[in-house]
Every structure is written in C-alpha cells, then in structure tokens.
N, C-alpha and C positions, 0 to 999 in steps of 0.2 A: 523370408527372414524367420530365424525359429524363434520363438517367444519365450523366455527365462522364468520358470513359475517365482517367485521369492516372496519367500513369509513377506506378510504386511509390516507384520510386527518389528522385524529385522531388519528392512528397508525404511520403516520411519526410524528407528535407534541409530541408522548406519549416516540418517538426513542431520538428525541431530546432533551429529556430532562437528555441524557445519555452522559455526558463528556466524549471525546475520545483527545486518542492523533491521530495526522496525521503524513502517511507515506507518502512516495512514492515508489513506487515500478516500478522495472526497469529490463527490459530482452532485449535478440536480438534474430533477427528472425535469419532463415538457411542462411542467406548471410549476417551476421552481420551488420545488421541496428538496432539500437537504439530506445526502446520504452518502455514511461513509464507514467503512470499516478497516479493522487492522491487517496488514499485509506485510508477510517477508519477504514473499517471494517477489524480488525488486531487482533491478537490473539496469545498467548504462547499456546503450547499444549500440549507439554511432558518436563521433564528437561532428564530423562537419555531413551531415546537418546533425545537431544534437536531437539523439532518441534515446529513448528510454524505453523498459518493459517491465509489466507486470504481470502476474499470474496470479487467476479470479477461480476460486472452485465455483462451480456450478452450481451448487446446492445453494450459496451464501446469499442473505438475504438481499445485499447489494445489488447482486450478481443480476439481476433483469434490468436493472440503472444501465447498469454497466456496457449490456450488449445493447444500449439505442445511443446512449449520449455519444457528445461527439466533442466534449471537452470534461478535462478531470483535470486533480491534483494530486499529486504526491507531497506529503507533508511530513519530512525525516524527521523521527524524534531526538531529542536530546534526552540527556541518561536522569534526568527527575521527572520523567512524563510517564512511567509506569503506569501512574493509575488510569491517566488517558487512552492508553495503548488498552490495558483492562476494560474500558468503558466500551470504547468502539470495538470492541470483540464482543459483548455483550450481544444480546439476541433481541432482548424482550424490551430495550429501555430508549429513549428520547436522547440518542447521544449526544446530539447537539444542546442539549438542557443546559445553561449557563457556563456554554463553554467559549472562552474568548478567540475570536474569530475575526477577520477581515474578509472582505471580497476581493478575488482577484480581479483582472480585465475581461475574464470571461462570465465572472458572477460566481466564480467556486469558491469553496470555504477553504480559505489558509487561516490553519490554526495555529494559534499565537506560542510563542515559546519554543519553537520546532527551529533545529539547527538552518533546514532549508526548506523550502514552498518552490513545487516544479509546480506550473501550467500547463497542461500537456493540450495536444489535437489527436485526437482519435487518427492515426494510420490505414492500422490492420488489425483484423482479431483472426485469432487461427486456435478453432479445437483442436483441444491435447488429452486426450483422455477425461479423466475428471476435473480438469481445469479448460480454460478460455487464457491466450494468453493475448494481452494487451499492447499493442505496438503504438508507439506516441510519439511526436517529435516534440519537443518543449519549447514554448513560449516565452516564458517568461522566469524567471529565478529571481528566490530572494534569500538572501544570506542572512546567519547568524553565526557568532561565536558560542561552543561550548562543547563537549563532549556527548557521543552519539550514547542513547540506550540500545541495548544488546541482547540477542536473544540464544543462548545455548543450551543443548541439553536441558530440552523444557524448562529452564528458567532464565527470568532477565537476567541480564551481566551489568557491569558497569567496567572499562578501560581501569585497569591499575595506573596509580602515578607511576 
C-alpha cells in the first residue's frame, strides 16, 4: 500500500470542516479517582448489540486510564455546556472541581446536564496511528431533552432554530 504524504496542516482544515457533536468521556483508575476529558472523535457502532467508539490520542493525559480500565462513559453535551467541554480539555486543573456529577452502575462519572450518559464495557482497543481507538458495548443510557453543543471549524456551534 503506497502511503499519501499530506500536509498536516491541510488535513486538520480538510477534518474541520466536519461538524461533530462533543463528549466527554469519563472512567476511574484501580483506586477510584476520577478522570475525564473532552472527545469528538465519537461514534455509534453497532445497534443489536449496541456499541459505540471512541478515539483516545495517545499523548492525552487520560489516555493510560483509558488503556486498563474496563468500564467508561460517554457524556454528550448539550449546547450550554461550552465551558465544561473547555474544563475537561484543560491539562493542568482538577476537572472534576465542583462539577455536578452522579454515579453510574459501574461507579463512572455522569455529568449532570449532558443530553445523554452512555455506560460503556471495554470490548476492543486497536492502535491507529496516534490514537487508540476504543470499542464499547453500552450498558446503560440516560436521556435528556435539549439541543446538542457543536464543534466546527475550531469553534463551538450551536443548532440554528
């Protein structure tokens, strides 16, 4: 297979021009601490059995959570959660600092306000380059009413009426 050199730069402009909604996604390590960060790269994968996928860069501070645990969550935002979606991309801070939260059945953080809260079980992990990509069957679901936040061309969106 021959290999396509392409600017960096060209191929992240050409990524963003791809409307995504944002998660967050959220697991605990083996001594139950708390850890989560913001993720687009999000995906449905099967309905019967219901799976889902996500895609983990390697570098991301999550990311060592990530490649042991064996349950997580996906937690879709709604379109006034901007600054949460900002928190958990943050690097240096205590995201979980006075953020409203429930436990699921596994013990994961579903955070409060978010259209829906997936459950997930760890399937499959399969390297992909500079990402880890995450295969889940979901557990459990919990619905909300309201409009998704958006992310295009490096900035949030928000659904027109």
């Amino acid at each position: 297979m021959q290999h396509v050199t392409l600017d960096p730069t060209t191929f992240r402009a050409s990524l963003a021009r791809f409307a995504s909604g944002v998660t967050i996604v959220t697991a605990r390590d083996r001594d139950g601490h708390d850890f989560g960060m913001t993720v687009s790269a999000f995906s449905s994968l099967s309905l019967t059995p219901p799976m889902i996928l996500v895609c983990i860069d390697n570098g991301a501070s999550v990311a060592p959570v990530l490649e042991h645990c064996e349950t997580f969550a996906v937690n879709i935002l709604a379109e006034g959660q901007e600054a949460l979606s900002r928190r958990f991309a943050e690097r240096e801070i205590d995201r979980f600092e006075g953020v409203d939260l429930t436990r699921g059945e596994t013990g994961v953080a579903l955070l409060g306000g978010t259209l829906a809260s997936l459950e997930c079980a760890v399937t499959a992990r399969h390297p992909a380059g500079d990402h880890t990509i995450l295969v889940a069957e979901v557990r459990a679901a919990e619905l909300r009413e309201g409009n998704p936040l958006l992310y295009y061309r490096g900035a949030y969106r928000r659904l027109e009426p």
